[in-house]
C-alpha positions as CSV (number, residue, x, y, z in Angstrom):
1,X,-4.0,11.3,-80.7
2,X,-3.7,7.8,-81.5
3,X,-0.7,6.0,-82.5
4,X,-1.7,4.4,-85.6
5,X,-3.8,6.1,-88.3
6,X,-7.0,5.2,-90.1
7,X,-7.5,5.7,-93.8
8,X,-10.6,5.8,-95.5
9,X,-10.3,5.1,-99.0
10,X,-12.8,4.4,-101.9
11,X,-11.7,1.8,-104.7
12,X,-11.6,3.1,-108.1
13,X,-12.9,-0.8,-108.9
14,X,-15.5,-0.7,-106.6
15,X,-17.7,1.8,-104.7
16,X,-17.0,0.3,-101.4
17,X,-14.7,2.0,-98.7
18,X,-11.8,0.4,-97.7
19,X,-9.9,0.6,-94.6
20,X,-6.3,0.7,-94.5
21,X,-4.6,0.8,-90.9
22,X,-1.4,2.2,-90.7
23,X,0.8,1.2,-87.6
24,X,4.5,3.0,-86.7
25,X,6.8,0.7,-86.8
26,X,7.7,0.6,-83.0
27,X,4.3,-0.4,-82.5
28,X,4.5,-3.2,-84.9
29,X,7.8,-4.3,-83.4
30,X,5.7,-4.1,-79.6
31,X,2.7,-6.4,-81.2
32,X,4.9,-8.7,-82.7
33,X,7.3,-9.3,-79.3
34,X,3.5,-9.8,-77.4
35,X,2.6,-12.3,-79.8
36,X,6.2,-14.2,-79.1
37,X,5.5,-13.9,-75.7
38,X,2.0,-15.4,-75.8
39,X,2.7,-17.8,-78.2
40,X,6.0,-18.9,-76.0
41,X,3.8,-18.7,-72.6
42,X,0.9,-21.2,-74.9
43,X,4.4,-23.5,-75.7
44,X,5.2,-23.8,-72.2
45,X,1.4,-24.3,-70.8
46,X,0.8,-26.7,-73.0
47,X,4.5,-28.8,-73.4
48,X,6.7,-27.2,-70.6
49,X,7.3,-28.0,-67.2
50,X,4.1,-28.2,-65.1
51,X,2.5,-28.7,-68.3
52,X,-1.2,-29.4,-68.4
53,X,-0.2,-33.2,-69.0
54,X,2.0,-33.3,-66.4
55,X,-0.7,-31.7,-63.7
56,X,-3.0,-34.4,-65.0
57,X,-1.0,-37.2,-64.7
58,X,-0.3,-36.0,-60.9
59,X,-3.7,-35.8,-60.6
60,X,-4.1,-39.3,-61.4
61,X,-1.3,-40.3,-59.4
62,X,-2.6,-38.3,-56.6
63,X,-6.2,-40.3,-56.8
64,X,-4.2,-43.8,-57.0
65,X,-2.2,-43.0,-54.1
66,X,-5.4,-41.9,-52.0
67,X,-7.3,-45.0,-53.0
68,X,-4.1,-47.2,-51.8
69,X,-4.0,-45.2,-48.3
70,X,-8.0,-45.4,-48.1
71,X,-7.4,-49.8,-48.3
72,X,-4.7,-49.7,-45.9
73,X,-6.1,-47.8,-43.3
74,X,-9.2,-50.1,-43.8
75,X,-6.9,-53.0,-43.2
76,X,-5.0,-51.2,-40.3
77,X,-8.0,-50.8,-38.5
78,X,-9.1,-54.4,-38.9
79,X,-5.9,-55.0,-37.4
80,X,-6.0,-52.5,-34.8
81,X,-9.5,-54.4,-34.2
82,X,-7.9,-57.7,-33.8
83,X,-5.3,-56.6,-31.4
84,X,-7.4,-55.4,-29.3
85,X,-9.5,-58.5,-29.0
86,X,-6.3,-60.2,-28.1
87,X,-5.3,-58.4,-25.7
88,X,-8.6,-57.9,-24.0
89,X,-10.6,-60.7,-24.4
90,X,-10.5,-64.3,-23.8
91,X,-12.6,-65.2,-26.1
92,X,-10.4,-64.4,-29.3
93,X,-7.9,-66.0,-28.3
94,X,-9.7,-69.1,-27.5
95,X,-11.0,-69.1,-31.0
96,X,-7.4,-68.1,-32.4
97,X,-6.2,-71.2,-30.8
98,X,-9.2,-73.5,-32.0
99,X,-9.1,-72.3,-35.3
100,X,-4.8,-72.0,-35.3
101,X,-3.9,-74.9,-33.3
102,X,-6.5,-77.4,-32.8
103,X,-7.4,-76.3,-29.1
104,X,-10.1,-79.2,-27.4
105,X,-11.0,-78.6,-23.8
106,X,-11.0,-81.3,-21.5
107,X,-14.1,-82.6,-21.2
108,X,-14.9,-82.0,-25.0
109,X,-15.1,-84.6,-28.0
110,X,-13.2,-83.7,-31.2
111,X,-15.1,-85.3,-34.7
112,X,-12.7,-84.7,-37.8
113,X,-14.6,-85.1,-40.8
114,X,-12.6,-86.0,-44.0
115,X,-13.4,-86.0,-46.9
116,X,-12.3,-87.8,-50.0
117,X,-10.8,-85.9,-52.8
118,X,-13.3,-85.6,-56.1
119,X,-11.9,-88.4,-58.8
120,X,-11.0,-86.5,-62.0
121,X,-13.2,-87.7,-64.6
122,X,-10.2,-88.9,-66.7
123,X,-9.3,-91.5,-63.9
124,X,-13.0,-92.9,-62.9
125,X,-13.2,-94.3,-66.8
126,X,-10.9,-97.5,-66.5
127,X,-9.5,-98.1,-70.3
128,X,-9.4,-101.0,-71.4
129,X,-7.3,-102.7,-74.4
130,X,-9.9,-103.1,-76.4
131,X,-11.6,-99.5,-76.1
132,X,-7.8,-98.2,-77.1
133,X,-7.5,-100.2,-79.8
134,X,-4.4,-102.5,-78.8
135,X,-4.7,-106.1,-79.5
């Protein structure tokens, strides 16, 4: 036997059947505690601790974080790279200390090109007293 019961009625207004369910009251006391309890589980899936927000905005930080160690191991192994030029070959070091320190061999002639800084276009107009309008 079930525990609720199912009426069958007919309205005295209409000639449709109506259904009336009738639930002991123990059982509506256990539907409404489930309902709490989902409705309270939603609350703290949705706002709690290890909320949905919270899981994606550790997702997020989770992607930011590996992007930052994917750049610096990039950079560590251009470093890695460069240290091991250094310390095995001559010729890094003898373009370190070209490029760094100005190293000429003996026998070798140095040409240092200058070149003059670009006038600002404000300073290669002279004025003049009479363009400014001062007698």
């Amino acid at each position: 036997m079930l525990p609720f019961m199912l009426a069958v009625t007919r309205s005295p207004i209409s000639r449709a059947c109506l259904v009336e369910w009738s639930f002991p009251p123990m059982l509506r006391w256990i539907t409404l505690l489930l309902l709490l309890l989902l409705v309270g589980l939603q609350l703290k899936l949705w706002f709690g601790n290890g909320s949905m927000q919270e899981v994606d905005s550790l997702r997020i930080s989770v992607k930011k974080q590996t992007d930052d160690n994917a750049r610096l191991l990039k950079r560590n192994q251009a470093l890695a790279a460069d240290v091991h030029d250094l310390k095995h070959g001559d010729q890094a070091v003898e373009a370190r200390a070209r490029l760094e320190l100005g190293l000429i061999k003996p026998g070798e002639v140095f040409y240092q090109v200058v070149e003059l800084p670009a006038r600002p276009a404000s300073a290669s107009a002279p004025v003049t007293s009479a363009s400014s309008g001062l007698p």
